[in-house]
N, C-alpha and C positions, 0 to 999 in steps of 0.2 A: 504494500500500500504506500501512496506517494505521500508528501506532502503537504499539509492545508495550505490553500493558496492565501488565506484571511493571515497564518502563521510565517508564511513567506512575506509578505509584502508590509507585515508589522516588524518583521528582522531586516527586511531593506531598510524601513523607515528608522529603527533604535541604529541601525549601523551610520546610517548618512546624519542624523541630528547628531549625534554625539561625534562623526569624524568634523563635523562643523563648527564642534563648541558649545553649539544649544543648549538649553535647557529644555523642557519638556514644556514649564510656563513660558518659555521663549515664543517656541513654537506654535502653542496653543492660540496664545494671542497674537500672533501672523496670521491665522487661519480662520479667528473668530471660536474656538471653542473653549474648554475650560481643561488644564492642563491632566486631567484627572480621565479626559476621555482621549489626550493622546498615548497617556499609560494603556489604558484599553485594546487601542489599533495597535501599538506595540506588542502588548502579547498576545494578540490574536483571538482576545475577546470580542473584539466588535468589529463587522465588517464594515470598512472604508466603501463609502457611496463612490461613484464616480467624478461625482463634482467637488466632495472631499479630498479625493486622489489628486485632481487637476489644482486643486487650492493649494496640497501640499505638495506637489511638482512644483508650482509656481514658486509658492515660499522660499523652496529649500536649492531654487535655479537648475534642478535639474529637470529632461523628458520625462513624465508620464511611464512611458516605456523603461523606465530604471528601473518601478519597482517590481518590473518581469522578470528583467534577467536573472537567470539561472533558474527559472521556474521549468522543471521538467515534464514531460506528458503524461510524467505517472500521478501528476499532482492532482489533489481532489478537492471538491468543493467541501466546505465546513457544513454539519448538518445545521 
């Protein structure tokens, strides 16, 4: 079994804040949320909406497509 893709792209997201310096309050209030639901996305408690994902692409200066890479096809959706 692969995966969660909700747990991949919360490890993209803890890997790229922190190689940035961020804080988690940093971030939250770049994106408009409360620092407590970026904890969340990070471990793969809550999935990131689409327009969430593009807020924090935007934020954090990188493509959208960053938080794919290395996502394999054995990955599965979160129930």
């Amino acid at each position: 079994m692969g995966v969660s893709i909700d747990d991949h792209l919360g490890k993209r997201l803890f890997e790229l804040r922190r190689r940035l310096g961020l804080t988690q309050a940093q971030l939250a209030l770049a994106v408009g949320v409360r620092f407590q639901q970026i904890q969340k996305y990070e471990c793969g408690a809550s999935k990131i909406s689409a327009s969430r994902l593009w807020a924090l692409a935007t934020a954090l200066e990188v493509p959208v497509g960053y938080f794919f890479e290395g996502l394999g096809s054995g990955s599965v959706l979160a129930a």
